[in-house]
C-alpha positions in Angstrom: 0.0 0.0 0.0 2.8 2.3 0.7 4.8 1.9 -2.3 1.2 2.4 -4.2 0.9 5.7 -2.5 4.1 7.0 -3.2 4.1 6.0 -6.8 0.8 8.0 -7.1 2.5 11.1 -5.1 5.7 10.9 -7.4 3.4 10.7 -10.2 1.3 13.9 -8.9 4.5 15.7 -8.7 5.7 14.9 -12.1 2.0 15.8 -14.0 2.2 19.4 -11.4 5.4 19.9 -12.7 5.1 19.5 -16.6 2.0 21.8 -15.9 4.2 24.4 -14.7 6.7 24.1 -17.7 4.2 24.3 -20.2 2.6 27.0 -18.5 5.3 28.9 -18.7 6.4 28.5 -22.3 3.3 30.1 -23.4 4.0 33.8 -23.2 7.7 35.7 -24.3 8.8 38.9 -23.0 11.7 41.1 -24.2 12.9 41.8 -27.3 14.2 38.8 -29.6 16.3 39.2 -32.6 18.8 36.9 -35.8 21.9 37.5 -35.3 22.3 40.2 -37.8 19.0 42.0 -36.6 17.2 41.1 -40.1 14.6 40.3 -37.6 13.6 41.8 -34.3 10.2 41.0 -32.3 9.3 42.1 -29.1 7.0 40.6 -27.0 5.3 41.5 -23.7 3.7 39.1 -21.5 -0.1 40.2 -22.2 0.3 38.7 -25.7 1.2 41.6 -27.8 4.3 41.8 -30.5 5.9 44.4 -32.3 8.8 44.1 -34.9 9.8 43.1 -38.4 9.6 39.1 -39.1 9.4 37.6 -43.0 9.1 41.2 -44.7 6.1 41.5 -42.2 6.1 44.8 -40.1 4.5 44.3 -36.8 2.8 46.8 -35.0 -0.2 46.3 -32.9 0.1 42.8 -33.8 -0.8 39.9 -30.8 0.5 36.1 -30.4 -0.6 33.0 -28.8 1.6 30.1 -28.3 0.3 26.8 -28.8 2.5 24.0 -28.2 4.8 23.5 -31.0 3.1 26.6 -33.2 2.8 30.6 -32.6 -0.3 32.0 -34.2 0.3 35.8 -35.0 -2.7 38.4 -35.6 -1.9 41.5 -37.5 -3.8 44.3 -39.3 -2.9 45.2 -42.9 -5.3 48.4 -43.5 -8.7 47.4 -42.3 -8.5 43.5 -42.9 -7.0 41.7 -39.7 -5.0 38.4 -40.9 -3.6 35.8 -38.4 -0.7 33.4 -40.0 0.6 30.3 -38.0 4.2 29.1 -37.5 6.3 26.5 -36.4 7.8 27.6 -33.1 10.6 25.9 -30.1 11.8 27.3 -27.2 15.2 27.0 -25.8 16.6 29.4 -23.0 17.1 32.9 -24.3 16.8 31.7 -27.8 13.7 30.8 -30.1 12.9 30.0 -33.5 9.9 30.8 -35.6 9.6 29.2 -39.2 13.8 27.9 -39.3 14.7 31.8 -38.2 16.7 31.6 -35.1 16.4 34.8 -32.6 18.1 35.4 -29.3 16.8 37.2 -26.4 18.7 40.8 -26.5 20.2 41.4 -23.0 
């Protein structure tokens, strides 16, 4: 009975924990840019992104991370279009359709 109970409790822990990591990996916040500054997005934690990205100029724009994709609403005049790319996570560095970008210090 013990070792059931303590399986169950390690098991807990574990599901609490991913929870937590996934939690969260779904907002950004700073400024994230290639290495020759081609491309420069920053984010702020209440889902809103500014920058350049893909020939895309970004400026009222919003994002929403879901798990291995970023979805990204902009407005181009009056029409509001929302385009969806790969996206990973790594410490100070992610990458959006193959385009690396590091968090600026």
């Amino acid at each position: 009975m013990k070792t059931a109970s303590k399986i169950l409790s390690l098991f807990l822990i574990a599901v609490m924990a991913l929870s937590l990591l996934t939690s969260c990996a779904s907002t950004l916040n700073g400024t994230y840019a290639s290495e020759n500054d081609t491309y420069s997005l920053t984010f702020d934690k209440d889902g809103n992104v500014e920058g350049t990205f893909l020939a895309i100029t970004l400026s009222g724009a919003t994002y929403e991370i879901d798990g291995e994709n970023i979805k990204i609403t902009y407005k181009i005049g009056s029409i509001s279009t929302t385009k969806t790319y790969s996206f990973s996570k790594d410490g100070d560095t992610i990458t959006i359709d193959n385009v690396t970008l590091t968090k600026k210090k």
